[in-house]
Backbone as CSV, one residue per row, in Angstrom:
resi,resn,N_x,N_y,N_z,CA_x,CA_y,CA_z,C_x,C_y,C_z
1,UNK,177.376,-101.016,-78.904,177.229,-100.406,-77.585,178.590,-99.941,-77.104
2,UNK,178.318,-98.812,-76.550,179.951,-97.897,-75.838,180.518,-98.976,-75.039
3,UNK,181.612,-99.102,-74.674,182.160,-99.873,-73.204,182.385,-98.902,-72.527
4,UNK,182.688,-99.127,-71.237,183.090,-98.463,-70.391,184.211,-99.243,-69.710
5,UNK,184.819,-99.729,-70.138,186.069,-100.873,-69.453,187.199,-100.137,-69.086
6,UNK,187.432,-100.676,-67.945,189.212,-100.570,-67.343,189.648,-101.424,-66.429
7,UNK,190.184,-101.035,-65.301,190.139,-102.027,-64.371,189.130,-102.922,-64.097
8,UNK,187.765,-102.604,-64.389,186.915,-103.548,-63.945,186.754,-104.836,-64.594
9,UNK,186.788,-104.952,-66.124,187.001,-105.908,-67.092,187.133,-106.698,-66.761
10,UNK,188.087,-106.852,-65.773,187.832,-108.262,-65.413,187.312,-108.904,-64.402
11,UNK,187.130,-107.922,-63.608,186.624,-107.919,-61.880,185.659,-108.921,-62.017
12,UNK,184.845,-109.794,-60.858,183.915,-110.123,-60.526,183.016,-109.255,-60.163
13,UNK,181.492,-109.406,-60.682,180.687,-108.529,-60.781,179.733,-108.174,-59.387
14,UNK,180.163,-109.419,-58.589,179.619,-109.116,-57.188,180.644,-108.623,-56.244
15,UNK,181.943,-108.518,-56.666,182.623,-107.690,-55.817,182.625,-106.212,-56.483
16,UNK,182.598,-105.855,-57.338,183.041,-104.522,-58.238,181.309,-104.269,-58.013
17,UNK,180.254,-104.501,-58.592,179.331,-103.860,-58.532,178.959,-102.998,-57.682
18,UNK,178.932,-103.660,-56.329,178.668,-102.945,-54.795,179.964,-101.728,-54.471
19,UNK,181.178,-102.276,-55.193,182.369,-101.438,-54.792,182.041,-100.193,-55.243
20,UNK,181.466,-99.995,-57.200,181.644,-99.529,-57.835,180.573,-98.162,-57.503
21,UNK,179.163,-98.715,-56.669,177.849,-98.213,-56.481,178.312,-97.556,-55.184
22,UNK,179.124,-97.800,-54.190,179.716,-97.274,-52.929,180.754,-96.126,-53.013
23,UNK,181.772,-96.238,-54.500,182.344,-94.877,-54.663,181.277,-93.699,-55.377
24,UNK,180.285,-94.117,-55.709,179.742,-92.898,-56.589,178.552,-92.232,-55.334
25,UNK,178.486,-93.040,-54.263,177.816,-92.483,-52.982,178.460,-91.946,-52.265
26,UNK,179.631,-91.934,-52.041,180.966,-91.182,-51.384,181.018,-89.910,-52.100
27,UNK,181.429,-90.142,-53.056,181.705,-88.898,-54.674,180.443,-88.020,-54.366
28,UNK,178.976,-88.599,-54.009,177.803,-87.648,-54.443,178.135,-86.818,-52.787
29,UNK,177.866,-87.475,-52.059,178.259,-86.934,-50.132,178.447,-85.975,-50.411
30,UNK,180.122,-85.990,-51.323,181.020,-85.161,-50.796,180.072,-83.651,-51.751
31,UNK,179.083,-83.977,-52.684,178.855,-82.496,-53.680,177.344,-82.589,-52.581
32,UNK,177.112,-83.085,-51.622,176.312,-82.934,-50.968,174.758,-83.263,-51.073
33,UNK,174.635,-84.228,-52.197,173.632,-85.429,-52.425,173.882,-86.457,-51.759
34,UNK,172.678,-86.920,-51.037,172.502,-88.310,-50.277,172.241,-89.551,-51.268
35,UNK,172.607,-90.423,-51.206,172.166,-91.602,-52.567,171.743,-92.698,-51.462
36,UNK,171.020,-92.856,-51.107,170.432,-94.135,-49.992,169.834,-95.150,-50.798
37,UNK,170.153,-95.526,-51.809,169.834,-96.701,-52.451,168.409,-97.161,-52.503
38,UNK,167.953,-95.968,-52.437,166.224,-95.967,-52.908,166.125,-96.011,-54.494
39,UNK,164.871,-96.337,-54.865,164.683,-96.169,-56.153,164.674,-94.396,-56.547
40,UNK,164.051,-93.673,-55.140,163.745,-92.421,-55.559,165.452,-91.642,-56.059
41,UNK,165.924,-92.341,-55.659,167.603,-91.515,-55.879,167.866,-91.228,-57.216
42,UNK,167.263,-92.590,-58.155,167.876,-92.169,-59.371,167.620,-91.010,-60.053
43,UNK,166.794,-90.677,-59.700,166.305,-89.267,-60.526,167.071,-88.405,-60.024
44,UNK,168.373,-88.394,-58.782,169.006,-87.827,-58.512,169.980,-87.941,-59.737
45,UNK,170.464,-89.383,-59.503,171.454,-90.250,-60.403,171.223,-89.480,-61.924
46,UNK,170.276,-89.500,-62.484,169.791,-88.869,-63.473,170.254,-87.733,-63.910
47,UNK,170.243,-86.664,-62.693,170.778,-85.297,-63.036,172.004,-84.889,-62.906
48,UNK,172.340,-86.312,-62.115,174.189,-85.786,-61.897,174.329,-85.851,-63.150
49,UNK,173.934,-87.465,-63.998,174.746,-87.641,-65.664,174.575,-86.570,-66.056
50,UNK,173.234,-85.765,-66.007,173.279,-84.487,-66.686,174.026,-83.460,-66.625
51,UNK,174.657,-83.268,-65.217,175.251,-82.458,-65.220,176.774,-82.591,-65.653
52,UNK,177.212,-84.181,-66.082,178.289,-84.526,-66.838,178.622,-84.344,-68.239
53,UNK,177.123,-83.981,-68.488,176.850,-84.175,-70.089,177.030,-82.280,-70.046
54,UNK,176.759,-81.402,-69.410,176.612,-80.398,-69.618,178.396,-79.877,-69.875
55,UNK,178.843,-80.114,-68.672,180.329,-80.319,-68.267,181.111,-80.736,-69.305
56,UNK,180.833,-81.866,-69.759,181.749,-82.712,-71.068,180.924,-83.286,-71.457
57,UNK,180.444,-82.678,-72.642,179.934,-83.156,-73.821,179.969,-84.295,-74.461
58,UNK,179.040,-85.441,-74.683,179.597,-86.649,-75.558,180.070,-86.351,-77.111
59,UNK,181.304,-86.836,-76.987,182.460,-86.687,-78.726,182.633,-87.841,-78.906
60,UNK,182.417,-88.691,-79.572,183.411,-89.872,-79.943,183.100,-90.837,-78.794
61,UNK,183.642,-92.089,-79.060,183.132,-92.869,-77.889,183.574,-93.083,-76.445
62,UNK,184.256,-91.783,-76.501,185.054,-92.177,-75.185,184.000,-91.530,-73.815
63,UNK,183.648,-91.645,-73.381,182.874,-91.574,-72.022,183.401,-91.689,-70.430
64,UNK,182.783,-90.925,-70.113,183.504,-90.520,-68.257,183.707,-91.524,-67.350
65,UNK,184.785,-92.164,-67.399,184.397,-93.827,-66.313,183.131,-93.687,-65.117
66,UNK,183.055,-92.676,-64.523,182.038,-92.250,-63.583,180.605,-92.980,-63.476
67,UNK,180.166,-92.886,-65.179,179.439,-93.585,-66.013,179.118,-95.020,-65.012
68,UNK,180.185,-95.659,-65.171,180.266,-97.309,-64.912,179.490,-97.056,-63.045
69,UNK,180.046,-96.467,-62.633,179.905,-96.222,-61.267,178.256,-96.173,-60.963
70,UNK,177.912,-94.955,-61.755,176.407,-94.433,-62.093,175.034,-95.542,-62.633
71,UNK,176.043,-96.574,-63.372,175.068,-98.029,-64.041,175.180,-98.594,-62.572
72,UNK,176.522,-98.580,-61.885,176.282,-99.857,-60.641,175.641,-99.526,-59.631
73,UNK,175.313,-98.043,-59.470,174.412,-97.756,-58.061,173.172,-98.182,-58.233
74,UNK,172.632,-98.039,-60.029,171.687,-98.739,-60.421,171.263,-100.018,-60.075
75,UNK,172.118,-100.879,-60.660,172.011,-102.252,-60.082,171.832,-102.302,-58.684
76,UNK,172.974,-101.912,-57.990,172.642,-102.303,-56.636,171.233,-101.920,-55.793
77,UNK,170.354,-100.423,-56.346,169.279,-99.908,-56.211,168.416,-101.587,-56.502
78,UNK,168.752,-101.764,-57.400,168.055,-102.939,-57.584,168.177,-104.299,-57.102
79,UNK,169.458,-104.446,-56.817,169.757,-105.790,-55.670,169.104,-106.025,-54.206
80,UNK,169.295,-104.341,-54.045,168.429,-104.327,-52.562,166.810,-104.208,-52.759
81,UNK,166.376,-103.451,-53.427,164.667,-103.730,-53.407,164.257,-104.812,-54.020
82,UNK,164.736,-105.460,-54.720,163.868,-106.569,-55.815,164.862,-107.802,-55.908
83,UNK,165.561,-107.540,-55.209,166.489,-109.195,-54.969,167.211,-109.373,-56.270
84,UNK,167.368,-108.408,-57.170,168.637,-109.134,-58.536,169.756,-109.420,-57.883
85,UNK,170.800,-109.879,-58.616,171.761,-110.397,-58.293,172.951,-109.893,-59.308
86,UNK,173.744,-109.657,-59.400,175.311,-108.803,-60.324,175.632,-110.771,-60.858
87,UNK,175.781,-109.761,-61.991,176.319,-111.006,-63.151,177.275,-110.906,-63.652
88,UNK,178.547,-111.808,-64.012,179.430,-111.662,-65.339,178.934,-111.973,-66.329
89,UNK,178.577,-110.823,-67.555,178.781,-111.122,-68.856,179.497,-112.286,-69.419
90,UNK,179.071,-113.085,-70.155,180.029,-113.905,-70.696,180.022,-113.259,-71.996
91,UNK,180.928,-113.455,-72.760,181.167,-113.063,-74.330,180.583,-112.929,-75.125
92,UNK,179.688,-113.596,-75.575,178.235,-112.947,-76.083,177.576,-111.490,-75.277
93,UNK,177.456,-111.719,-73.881,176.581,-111.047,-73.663,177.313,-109.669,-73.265
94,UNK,178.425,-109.625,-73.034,179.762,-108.360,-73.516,179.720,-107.799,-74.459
95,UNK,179.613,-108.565,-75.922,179.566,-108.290,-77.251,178.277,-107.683,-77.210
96,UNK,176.884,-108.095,-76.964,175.385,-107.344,-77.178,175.836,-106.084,-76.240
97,UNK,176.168,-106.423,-75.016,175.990,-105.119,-74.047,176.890,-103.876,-73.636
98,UNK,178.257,-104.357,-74.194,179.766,-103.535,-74.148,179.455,-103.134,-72.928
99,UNK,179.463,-103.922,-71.964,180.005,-103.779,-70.707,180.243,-105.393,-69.991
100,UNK,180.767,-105.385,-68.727,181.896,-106.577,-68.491,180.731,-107.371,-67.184
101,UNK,180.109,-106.415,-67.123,178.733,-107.797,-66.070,177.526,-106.483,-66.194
102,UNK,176.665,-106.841,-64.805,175.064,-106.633,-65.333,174.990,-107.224,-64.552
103,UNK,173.362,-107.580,-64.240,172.474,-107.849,-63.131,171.871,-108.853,-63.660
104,UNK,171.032,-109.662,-62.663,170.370,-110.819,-63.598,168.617,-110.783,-62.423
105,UNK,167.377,-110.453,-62.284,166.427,-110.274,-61.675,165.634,-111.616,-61.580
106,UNK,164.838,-111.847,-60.888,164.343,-113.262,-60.372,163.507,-114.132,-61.143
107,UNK,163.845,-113.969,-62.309,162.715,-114.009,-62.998,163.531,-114.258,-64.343
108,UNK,165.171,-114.510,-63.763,165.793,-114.873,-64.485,166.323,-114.179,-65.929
109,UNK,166.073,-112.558,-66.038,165.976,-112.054,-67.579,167.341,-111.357,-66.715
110,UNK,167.970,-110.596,-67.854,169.499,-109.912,-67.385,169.495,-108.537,-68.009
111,UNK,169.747,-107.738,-67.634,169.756,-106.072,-67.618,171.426,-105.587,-67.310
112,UNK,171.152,-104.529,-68.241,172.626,-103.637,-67.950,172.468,-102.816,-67.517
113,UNK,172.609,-102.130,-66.800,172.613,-100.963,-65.924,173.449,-100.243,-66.078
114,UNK,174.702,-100.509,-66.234,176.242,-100.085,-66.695,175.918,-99.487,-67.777
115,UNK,175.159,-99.996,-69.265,174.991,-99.828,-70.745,174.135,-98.883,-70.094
116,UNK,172.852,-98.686,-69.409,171.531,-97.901,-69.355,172.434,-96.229,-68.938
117,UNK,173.583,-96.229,-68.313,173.970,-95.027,-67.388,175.267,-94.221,-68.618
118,UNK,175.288,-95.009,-69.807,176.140,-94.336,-70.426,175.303,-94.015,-71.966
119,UNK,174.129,-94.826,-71.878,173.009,-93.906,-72.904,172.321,-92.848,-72.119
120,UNK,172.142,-92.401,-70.961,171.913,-91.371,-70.498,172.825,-90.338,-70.861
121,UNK,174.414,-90.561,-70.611,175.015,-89.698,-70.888,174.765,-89.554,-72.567
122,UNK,174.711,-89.955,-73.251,174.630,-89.852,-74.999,173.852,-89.310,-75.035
123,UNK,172.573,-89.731,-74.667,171.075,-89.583,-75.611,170.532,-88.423,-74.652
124,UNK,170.789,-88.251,-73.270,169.894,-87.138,-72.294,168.802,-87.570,-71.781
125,UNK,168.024,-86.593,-71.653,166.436,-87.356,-71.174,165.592,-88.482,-71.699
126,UNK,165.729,-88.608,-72.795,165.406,-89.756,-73.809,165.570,-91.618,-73.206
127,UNK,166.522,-91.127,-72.090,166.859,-92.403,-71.311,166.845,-91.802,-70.166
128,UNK,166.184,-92.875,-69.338,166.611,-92.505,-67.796,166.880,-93.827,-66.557
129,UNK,167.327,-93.597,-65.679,167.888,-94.634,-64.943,166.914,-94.905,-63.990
130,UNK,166.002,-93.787,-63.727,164.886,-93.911,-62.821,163.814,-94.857,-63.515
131,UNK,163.855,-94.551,-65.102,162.331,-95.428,-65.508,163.035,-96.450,-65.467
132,UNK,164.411,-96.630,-66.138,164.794,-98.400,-66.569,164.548,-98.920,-65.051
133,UNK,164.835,-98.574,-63.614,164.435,-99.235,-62.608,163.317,-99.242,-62.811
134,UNK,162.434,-98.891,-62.823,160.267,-99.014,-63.085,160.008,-99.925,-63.843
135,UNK,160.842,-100.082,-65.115,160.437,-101.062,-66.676,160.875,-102.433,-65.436
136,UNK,162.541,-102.461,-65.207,162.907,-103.702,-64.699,161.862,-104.352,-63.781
137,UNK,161.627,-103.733,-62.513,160.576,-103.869,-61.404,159.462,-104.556,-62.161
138,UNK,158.462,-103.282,-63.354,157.617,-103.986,-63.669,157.684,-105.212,-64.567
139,UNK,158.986,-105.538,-65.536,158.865,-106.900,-66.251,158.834,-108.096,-64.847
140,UNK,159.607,-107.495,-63.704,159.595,-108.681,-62.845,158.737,-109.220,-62.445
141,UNK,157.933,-108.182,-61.623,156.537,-108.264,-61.437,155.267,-108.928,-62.292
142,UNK,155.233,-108.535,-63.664,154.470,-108.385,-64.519,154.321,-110.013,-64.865
């Protein structure tokens, strides 16, 4: 799995998550998308990656930090409707997920959101940030 690491690496995942999900709602403002932390947004979320992918092409593994930003609005989409909670990865779960925390949902299972927003950028429509919120919701539910 890609990382997306820098400064955050080491951050705590309940301070950086919300931080991380609050600059990419500022960033969208300013191109004049609203991100209100609905589920319906991601399909916004969705087309920005796209329009990153159009912009700069995935080469090699290096990827747009933006990315990281784009997994955490995710999560937090999901902290506020369905009560998950931002997790640190521990070392194992860094190593499966190449990213430095993740979310953990009530029901106790753990999701990357971070990993889900930088296979969008790779793969395109094939992934999306809008269904992985629907799959998450419904394993919770389910």
């Amino acid at each position: 799995m890609e990382q997306v690491a820098h400064a955050v690496s080491h951050a705590q995942a309940h301070i950086m998550g919300p931080r991380l999900a609050a600059d990419i709602v500022a960033v969208a403002a300013t191109a004049g998308v609203l991100l209100d932390h609905s589920p319906g947004s991601l399909a916004f979320v969705d087309r920005m990656i796209d329009g990153l992918r159009r912009t700069r092409p995935p080469a090699g593994d290096s990827v747009p930090p933006a990315l990281q930003a784009f997994g955490a609005y995710t999560g937090e989409v999901l902290a506020r409707s369905c009560g998950a909670v931002w997790l640190d990865f521990d070392a194992t779960q860094r190593d499966i997920f190449g990213q430095p925390f993740g979310i953990r949902t009530a029901d106790s299972r753990v999701w990357n959101p971070l990993g889900k927003a930088v296979k969008r950028y790779r793969f395109g429509n094939g992934e999306s940030l809008r269904l992985f919120y629907l799959a998450v919701v419904g394993q919770t539910l389910g």
